[in-house]
C-alpha positions as a Markdown table, in Angstrom:
| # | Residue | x | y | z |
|---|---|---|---|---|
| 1 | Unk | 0.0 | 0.0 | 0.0 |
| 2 | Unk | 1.5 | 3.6 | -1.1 |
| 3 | Unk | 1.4 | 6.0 | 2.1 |
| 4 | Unk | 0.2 | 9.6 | 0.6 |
| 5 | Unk | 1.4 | 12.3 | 2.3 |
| 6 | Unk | -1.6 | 15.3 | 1.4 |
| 7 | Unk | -0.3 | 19.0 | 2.4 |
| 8 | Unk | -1.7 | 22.2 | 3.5 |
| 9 | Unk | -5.1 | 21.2 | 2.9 |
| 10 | Unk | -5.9 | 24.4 | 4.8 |
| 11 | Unk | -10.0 | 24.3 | 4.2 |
| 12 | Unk | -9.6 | 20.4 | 4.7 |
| 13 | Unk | -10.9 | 20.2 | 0.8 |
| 14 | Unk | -9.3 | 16.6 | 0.3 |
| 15 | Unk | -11.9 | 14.3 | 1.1 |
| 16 | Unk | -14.5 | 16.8 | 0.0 |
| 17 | Unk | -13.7 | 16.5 | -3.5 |
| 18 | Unk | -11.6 | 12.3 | -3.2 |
| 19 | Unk | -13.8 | 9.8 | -1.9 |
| 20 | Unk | -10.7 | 8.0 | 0.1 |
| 21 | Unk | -12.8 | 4.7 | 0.6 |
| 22 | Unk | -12.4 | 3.7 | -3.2 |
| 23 | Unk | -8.8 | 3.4 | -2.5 |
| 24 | Unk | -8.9 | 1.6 | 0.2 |
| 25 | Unk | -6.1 | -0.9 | 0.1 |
| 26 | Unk | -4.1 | 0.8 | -2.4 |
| 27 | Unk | -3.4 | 4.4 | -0.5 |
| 28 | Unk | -3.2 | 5.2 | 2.5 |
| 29 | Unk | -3.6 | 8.6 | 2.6 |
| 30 | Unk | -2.4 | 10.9 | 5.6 |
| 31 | Unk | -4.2 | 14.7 | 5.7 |
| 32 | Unk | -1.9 | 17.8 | 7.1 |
| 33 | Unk | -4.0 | 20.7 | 7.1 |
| 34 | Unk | -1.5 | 22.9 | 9.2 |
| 35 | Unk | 1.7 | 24.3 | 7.6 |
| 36 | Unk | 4.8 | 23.1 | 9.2 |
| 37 | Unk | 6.1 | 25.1 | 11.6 |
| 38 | Unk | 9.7 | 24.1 | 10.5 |
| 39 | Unk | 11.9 | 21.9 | 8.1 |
| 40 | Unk | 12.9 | 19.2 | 10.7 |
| 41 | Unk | 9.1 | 19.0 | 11.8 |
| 42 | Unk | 8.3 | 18.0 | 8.3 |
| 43 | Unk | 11.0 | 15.0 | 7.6 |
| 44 | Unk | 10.2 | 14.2 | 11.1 |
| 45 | Unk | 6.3 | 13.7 | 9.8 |
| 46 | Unk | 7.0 | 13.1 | 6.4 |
| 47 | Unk | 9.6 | 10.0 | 6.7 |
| 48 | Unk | 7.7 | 7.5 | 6.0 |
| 49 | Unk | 5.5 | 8.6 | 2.5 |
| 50 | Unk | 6.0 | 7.4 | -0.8 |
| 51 | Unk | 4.2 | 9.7 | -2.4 |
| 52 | Unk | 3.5 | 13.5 | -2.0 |
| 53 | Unk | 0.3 | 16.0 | -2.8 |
| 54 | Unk | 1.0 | 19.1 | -2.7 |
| 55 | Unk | -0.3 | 23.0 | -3.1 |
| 56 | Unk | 2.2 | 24.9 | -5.0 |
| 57 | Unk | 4.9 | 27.6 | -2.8 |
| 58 | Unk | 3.7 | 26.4 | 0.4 |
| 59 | Unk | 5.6 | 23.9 | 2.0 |
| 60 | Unk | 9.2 | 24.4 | 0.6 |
| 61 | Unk | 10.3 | 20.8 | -0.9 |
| 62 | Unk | 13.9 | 21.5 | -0.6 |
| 63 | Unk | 17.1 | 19.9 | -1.6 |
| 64 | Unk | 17.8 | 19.0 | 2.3 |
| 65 | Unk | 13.7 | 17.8 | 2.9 |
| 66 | Unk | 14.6 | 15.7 | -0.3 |
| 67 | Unk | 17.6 | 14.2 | 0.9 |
| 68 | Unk | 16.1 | 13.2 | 4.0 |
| 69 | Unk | 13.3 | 11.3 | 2.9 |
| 70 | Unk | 14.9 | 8.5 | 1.1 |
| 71 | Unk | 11.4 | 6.3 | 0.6 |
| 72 | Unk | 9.8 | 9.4 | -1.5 |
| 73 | Unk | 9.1 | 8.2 | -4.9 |
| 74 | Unk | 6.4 | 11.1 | -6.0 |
| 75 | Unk | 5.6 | 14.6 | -6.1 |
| 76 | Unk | 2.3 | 16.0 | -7.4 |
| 77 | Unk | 1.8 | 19.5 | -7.2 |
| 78 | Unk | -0.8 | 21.4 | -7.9 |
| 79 | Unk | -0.3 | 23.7 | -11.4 |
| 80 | Unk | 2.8 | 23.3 | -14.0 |
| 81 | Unk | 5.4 | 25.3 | -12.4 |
| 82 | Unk | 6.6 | 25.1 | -8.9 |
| 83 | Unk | 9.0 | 27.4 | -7.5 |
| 84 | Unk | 9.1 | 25.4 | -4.1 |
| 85 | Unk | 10.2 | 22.1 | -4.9 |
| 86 | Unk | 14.0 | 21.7 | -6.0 |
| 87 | Unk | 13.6 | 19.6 | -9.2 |
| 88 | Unk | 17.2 | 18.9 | -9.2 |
| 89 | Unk | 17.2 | 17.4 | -6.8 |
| 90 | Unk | 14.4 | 15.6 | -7.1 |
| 91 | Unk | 15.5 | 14.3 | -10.6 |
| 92 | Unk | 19.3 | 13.3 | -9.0 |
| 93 | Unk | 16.4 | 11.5 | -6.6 |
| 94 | Unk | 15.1 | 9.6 | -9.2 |
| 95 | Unk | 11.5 | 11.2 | -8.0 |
| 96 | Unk | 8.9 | 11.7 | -10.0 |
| 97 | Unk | 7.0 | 14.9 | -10.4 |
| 98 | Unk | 3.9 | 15.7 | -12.1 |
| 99 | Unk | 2.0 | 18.7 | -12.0 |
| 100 | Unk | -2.0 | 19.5 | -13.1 |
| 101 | Unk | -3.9 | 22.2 | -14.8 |
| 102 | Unk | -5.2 | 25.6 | -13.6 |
| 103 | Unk | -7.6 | 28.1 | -14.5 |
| 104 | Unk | -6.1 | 31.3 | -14.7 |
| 105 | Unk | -8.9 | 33.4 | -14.6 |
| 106 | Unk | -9.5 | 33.4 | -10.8 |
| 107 | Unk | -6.3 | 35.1 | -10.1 |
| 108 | Unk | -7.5 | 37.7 | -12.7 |
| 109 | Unk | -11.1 | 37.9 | -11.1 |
| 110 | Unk | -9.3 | 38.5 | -7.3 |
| 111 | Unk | -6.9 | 41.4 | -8.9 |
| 112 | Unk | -10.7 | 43.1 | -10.1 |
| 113 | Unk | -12.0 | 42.1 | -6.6 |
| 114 | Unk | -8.6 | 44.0 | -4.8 |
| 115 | Unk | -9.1 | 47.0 | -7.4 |
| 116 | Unk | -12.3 | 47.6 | -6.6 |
| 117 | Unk | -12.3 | 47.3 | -3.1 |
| 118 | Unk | -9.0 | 49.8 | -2.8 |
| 119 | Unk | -11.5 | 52.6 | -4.7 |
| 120 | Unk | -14.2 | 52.0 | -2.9 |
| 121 | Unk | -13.0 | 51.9 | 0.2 |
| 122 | Unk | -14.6 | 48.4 | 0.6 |
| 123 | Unk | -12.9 | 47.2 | 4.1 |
| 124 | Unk | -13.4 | 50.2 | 5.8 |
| 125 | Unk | -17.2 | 50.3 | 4.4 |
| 126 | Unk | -18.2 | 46.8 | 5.6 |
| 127 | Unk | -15.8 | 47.4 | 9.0 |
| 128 | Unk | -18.4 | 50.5 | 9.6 |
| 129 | Unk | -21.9 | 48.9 | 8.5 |
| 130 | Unk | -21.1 | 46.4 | 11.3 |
| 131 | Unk | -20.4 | 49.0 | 14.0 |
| 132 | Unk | -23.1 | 51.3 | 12.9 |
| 133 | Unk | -21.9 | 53.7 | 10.9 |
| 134 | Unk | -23.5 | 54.9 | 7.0 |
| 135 | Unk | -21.1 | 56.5 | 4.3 |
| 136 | Unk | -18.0 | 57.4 | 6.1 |
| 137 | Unk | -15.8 | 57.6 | 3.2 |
| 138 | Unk | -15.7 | 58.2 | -0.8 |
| 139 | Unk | -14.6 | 56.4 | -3.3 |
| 140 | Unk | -12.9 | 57.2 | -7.0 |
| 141 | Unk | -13.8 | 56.1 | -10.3 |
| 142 | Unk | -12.1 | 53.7 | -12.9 |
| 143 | Unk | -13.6 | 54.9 | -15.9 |
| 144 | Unk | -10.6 | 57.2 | -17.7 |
| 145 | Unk | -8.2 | 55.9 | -15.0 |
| 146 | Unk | -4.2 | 54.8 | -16.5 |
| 147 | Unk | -4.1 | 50.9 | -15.7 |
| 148 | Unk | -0.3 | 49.7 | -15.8 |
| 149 | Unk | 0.3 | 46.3 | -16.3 |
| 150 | Unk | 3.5 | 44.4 | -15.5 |
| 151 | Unk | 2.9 | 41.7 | -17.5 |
| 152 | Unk | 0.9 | 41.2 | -20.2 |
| 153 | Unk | 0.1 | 37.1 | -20.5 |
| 154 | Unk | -2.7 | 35.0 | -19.7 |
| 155 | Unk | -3.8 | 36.9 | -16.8 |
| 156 | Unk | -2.4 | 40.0 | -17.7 |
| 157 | Unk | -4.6 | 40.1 | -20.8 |
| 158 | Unk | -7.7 | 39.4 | -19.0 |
| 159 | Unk | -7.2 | 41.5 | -16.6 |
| 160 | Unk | -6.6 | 44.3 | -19.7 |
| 161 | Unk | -10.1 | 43.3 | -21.1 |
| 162 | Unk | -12.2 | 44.0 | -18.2 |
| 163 | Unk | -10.4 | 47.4 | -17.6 |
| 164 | Unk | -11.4 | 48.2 | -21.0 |
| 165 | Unk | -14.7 | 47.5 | -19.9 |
| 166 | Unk | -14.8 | 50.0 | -17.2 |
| 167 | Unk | -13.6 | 52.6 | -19.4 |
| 168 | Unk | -10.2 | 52.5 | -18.6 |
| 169 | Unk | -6.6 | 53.6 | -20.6 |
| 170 | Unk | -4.0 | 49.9 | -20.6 |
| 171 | Unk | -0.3 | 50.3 | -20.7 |
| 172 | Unk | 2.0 | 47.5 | -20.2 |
| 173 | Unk | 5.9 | 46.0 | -19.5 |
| 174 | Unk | 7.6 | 43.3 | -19.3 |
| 175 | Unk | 11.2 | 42.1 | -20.3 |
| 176 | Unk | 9.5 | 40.0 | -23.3 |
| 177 | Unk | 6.5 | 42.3 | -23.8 |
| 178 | Unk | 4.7 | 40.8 | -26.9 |
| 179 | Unk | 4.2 | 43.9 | -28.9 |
| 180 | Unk | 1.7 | 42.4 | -31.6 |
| 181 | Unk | -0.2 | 40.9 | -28.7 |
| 182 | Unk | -0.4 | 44.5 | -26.9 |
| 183 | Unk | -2.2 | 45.9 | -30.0 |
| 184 | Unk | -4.6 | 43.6 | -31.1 |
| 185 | Unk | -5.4 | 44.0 | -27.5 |
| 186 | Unk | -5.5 | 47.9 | -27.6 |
| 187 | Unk | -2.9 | 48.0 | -24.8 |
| 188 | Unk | 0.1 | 50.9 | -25.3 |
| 189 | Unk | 3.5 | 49.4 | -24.9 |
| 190 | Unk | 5.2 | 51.4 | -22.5 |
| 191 | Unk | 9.0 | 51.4 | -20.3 |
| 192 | Unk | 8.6 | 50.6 | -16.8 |
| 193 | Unk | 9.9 | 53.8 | -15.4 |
| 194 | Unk | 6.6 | 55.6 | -17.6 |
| 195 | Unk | 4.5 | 53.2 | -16.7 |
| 196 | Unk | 5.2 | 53.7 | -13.1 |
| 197 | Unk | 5.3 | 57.4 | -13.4 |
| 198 | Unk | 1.9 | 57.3 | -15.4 |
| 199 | Unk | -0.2 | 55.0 | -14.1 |
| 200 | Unk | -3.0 | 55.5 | -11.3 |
| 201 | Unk | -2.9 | 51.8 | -10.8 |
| 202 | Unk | 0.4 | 49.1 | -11.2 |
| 203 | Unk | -0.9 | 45.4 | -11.4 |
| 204 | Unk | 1.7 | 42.7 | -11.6 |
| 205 | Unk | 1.1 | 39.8 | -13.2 |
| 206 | Unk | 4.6 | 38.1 | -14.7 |
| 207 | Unk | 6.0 | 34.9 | -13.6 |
| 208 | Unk | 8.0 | 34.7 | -11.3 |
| 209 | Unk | 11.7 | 34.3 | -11.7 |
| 210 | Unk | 15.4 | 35.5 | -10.4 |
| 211 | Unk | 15.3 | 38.4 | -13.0 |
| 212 | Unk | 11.8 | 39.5 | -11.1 |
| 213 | Unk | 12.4 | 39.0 | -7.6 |
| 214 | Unk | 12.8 | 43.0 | -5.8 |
| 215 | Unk | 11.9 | 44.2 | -9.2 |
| 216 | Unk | 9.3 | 47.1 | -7.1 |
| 217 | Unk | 11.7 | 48.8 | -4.5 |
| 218 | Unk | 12.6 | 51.9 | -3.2 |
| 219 | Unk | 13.2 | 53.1 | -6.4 |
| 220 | Unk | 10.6 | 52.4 | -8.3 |
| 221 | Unk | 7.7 | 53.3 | -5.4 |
| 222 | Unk | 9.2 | 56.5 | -5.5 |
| 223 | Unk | 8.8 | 57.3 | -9.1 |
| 224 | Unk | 5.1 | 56.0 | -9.0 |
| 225 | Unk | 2.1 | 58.8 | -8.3 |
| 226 | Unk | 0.6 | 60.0 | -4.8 |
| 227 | Unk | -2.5 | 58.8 | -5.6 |
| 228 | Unk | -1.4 | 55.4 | -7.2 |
| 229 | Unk | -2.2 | 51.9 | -6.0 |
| 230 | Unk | -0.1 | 48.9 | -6.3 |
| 231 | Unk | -1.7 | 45.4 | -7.2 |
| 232 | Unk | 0.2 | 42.3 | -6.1 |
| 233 | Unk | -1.3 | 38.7 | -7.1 |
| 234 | Unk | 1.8 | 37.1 | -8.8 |
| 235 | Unk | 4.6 | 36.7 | -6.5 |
| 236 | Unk | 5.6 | 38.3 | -2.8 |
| 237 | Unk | 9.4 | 38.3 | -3.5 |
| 238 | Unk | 8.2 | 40.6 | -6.8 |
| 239 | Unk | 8.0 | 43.6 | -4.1 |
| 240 | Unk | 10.6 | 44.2 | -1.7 |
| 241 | Unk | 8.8 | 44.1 | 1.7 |
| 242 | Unk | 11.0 | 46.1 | 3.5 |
| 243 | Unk | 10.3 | 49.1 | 0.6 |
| 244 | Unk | 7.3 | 48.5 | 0.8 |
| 245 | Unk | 6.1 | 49.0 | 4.7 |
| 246 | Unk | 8.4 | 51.9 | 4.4 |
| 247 | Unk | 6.5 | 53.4 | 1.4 |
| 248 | Unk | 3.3 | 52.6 | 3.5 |
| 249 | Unk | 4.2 | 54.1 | 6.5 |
| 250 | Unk | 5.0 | 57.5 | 4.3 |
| 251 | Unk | 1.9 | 57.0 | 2.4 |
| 252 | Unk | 4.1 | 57.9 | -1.1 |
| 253 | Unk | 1.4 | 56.1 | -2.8 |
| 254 | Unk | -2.2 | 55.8 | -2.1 |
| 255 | Unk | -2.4 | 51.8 | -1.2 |
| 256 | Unk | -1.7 | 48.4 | -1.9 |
| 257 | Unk | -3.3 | 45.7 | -2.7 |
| 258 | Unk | -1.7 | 42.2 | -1.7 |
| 259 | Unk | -2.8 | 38.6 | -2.3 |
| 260 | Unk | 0.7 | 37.6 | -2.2 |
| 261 | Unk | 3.7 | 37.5 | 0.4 |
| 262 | Unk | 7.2 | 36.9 | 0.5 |
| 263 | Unk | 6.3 | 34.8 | 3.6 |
| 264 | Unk | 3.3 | 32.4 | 3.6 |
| 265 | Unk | 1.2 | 31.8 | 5.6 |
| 266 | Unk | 1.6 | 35.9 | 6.7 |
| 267 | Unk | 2.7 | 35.9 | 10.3 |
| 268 | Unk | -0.1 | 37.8 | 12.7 |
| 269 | Unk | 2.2 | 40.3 | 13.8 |
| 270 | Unk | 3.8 | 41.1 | 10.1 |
| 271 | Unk | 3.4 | 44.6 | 9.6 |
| 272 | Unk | 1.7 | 44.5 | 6.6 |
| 273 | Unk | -1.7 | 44.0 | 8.6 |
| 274 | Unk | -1.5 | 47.0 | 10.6 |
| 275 | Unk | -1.6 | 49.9 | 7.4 |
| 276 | Unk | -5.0 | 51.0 | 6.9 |
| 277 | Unk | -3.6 | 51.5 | 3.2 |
| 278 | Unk | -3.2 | 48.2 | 2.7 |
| 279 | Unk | -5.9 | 45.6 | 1.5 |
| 280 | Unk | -4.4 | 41.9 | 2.3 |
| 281 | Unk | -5.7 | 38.5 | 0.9 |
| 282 | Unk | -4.8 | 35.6 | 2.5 |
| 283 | Unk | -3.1 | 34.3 | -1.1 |
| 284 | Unk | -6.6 | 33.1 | -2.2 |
| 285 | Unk | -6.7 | 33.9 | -6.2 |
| 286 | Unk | -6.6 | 30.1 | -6.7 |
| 287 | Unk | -8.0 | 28.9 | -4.5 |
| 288 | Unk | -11.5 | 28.2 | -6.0 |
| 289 | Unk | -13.7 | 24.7 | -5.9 |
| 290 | Unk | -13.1 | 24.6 | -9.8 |
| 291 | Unk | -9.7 | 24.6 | -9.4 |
| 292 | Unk | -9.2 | 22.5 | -6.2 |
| 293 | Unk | -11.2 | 19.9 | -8.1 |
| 294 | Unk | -9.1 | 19.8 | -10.8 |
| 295 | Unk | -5.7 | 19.7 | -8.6 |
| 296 | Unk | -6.6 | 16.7 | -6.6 |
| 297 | Unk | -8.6 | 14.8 | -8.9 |
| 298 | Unk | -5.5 | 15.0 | -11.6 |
| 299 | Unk | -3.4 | 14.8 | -8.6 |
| 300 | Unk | -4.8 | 11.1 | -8.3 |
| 301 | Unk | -4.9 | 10.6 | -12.3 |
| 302 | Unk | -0.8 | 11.1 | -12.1 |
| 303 | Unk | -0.5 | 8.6 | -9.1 |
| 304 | Unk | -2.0 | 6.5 | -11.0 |
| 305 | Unk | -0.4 | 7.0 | -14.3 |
| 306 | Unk | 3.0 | 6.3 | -12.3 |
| 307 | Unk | 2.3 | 3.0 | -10.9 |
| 308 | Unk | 1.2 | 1.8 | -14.2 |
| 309 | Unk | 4.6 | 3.3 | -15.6 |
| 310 | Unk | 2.9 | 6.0 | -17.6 |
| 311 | Unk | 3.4 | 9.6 | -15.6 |
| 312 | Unk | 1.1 | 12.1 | -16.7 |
| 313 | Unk | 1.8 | 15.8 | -16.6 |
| 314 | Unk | 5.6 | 15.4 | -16.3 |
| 315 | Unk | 7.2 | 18.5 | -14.9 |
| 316 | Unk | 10.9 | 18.5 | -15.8 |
């Protein structure tokens, strides 16, 4: 019998969406559904498993974790790209990891859902209405507004379509900025200093990467309007933290809007929560019952595939 290790189930989804008693005999399947609190708590718990499921960048499956779990034969993580598992070392590991699909436009539907609720002063609206209080604040329009987009794919285009919607200008950057793509799409190419000079909201949306990581610091909040907001859904590492909370605390810019941290989960006393400027997500753009569905249910579909010696969804 294969021991499966499931992770972070954090809304304890898992047996929601598997029906465990079918494989009964064949897996036995263990649920964590708190993060572990360090890497020696989780080869301690994590010894014994054949097999792991995973949600992408939370638990860290690092070269050391790898090393010391010598009976780990399998990896499936949720999406096709997972910046917290060391592949190297998986592969010198002989381990197999597979990966599933994901919808993309939830992440682009939360960056709408953080817009809005920075113009409209959403928190602090629904904080009142349940102390009391009617119209305490005002809000600012989108239509005519400058959106800046750092990125311009799947998500980046989707989110450029519904700002047309509202009325809204599109300019966008990126080191590989598909100019043809931008104007079929009615998007102005533009450098990232402009943009961030220009714009009355910056959205990030590239993939992550060493060449991205502090790409928004100091610098770059500085150049960026008064009355600007910053969108975060991609990465945390995109942002420089430290900048960041600084830029907060002077209120250079108007507000931020975060689904995304550098670390995850957020601790409670990370200074982040504490800005009334700031509109924080608990990293939730993917997490949807569409897309949990599809993670575990293909999750299983690769296990399976494996033992039979035909992998699905290789990630390499």
């Amino acid at each position: 019998m294969i021991k499966v290790g499931v992770l972070d189930d954090y809304q304890e989804i898992f047996k929601q969406i598997i029906d465990i008693g079918k494989f009964k005999g064949k897996y036995e399947f263990k649920i964590f559904h708190e993060p572990f609190s360090n890497e020696n708590e989780a080869i301690v718990a994590l010894e014994d498993f054949e097999a792991l499921f995973i949600m992408r960048e939370r638990t860290p499956i690092t070269k050391s974790l790898i090393t010391a779990l010598p009976k780990l034969k399998y990896i499936m993580t949720s999406g096709m790209r997972n910046n917290a598992i060391d592949l190297e070392t998986a592969k010198k590991n002989k381990i197999i990891v597979c990966g599933t699909e994901i919808n993309s436009n939830p992440a682009a539907e939360i960056t709408w859902a953080l817009i809005l609720g920075l113009h409209r002063n959403m928190k602090q609206e629904i904080d009142n209405m349940f102390q009391g209080y009617w119209q305490t604040t005002i809000g600012l329009e989108l239509k005519g507004k400058l959106l800046g987009l750092i990125g311009l794919g799947k998500i980046g285009t989707q989110v450029a379509k519904v700002a047309k919607a509202f009325g809204m200008e599109v300019c966008a950057w990126s080191e590989n900025l598909d100019l043809t793509h931008a104007n079929k799409i009615g998007v102005l190419p533009m450098s990232k200093n402009d943009l961030l000079k220009n714009a009355d909201i910056v959205s990030i949306h590239v993939v992550f990467g060493d060449r991205y990581k502090n790409l928004i610091t100091k610098k770059e909040l500085e150049i960026m309007k008064k009355s600007s907001f910053l969108i975060n859904t991609s990465r945390g590492a995109i942002i420089n933290e430290d900048d960041l909370i600084q830029t907060l605390k002077d209120e250079t810019i108007a507000g931020v809007g975060l689904d995304v941290y550098e670390k995850e989960p957020l601790p409670q006393d990370h200074k982040l929560r504490f800005f009334p400027n700031a509109l924080l997500l608990p990293h939730i753009g993917y997490v949807t019952a569409e897309n949990y569905s599809k993670f575990y249910l293909q999750m299983i579909e690769n296990l399976e595939g494996c033992l039979k010696n035909k992998p699905l969804r290789l990630i390499s």
